[in-house]
N, C-alpha and C positions, 0 to 999 in steps of 0.2 A: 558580327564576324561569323563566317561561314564554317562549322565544324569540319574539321579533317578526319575525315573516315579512314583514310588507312591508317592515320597513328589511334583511331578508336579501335578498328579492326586490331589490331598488333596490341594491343594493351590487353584488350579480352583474352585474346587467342593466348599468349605468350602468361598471362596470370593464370588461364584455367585447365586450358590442355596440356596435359602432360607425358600423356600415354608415348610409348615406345610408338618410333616412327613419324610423331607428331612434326620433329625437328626436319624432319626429307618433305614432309608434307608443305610445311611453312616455306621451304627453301622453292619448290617445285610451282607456288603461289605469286612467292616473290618473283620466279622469272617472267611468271604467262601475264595475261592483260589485266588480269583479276580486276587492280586497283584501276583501271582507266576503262574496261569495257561496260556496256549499259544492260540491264537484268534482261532487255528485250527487244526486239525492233520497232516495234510500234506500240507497247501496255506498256506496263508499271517501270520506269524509272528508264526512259528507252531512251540514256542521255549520258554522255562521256562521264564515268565514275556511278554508274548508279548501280553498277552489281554491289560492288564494295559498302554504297549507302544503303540499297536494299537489304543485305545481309547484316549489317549493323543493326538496323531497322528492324528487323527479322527476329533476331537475337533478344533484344529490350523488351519487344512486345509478349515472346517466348516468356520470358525470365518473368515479368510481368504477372501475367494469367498464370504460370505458374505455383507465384507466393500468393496469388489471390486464391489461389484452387486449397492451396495445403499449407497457406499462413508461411512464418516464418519456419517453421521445423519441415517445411518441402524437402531438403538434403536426407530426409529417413526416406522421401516416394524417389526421388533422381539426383545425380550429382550434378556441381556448378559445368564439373566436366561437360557431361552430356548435356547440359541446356545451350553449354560453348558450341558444343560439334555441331548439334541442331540447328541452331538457329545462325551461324556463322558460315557452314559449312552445306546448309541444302543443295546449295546450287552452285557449287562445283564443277559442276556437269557443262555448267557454259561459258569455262574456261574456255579462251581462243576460239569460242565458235561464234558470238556475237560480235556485229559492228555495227557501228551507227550509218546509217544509211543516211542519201542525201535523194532530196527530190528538187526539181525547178519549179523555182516563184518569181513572179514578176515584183522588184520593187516598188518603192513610193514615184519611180519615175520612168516604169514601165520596161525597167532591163531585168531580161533573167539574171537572176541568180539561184547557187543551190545553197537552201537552208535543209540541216536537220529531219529528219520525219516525226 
């Protein structure tokens, strides 16, 4: 069964971010492509939903390294808060600006079609 990143996304965000404003932030999220656009056009995750899984992704590995860096007493170096903002929230920036582009391929019986890049 294939994880659902927006209700991963929305469990982290919604447990750990708190801050004043956080609530217009979440809202302003939920309306743009966030959960359906891809982190890129052509590299890392350049696939309908992969900003969403990148930034999951993002987030775990952040959180990750770390409790490896500063063990479990890490929350004295940074809070859960800002390992959330960080690693949830880097790439923001490519709200509504990315789309999955499409290029022509010949199929298995020699007709174009457009697949994906």
């Amino acid at each position: 069964m294939k994880l659902d990143y927006k209700d991963e996304f929305l469990k982290i965000y919604n447990e750990n971010i708190k801050r004043e404003g956080s609530d217009k932030l979440l809202e302003w999220i939920l309306s743009s492509d966030f959960f359906k656009a891809p982190a890129s056009t052509k590299f890392h995750s350049a696939f309908e939903g992969g900003l969403v899984e990148h930034s999951v992704k993002a987030y775990k590995r952040f959180l990750l390294n770390v409790k490896k860096e500063f063990g479990e007493e890490y929350r004295d170096k940074i809070s859960d808060e800002s390992i959330a903002i960080i690693g949830l929230l880097h790439d923001v920036c490519k709200i509504n600006f990315y789309k999955q582009e499409l290029r022509n391929k010949k199929d298995k019986n020699g007709n174009w079609i457009q697949v994906p890049c």
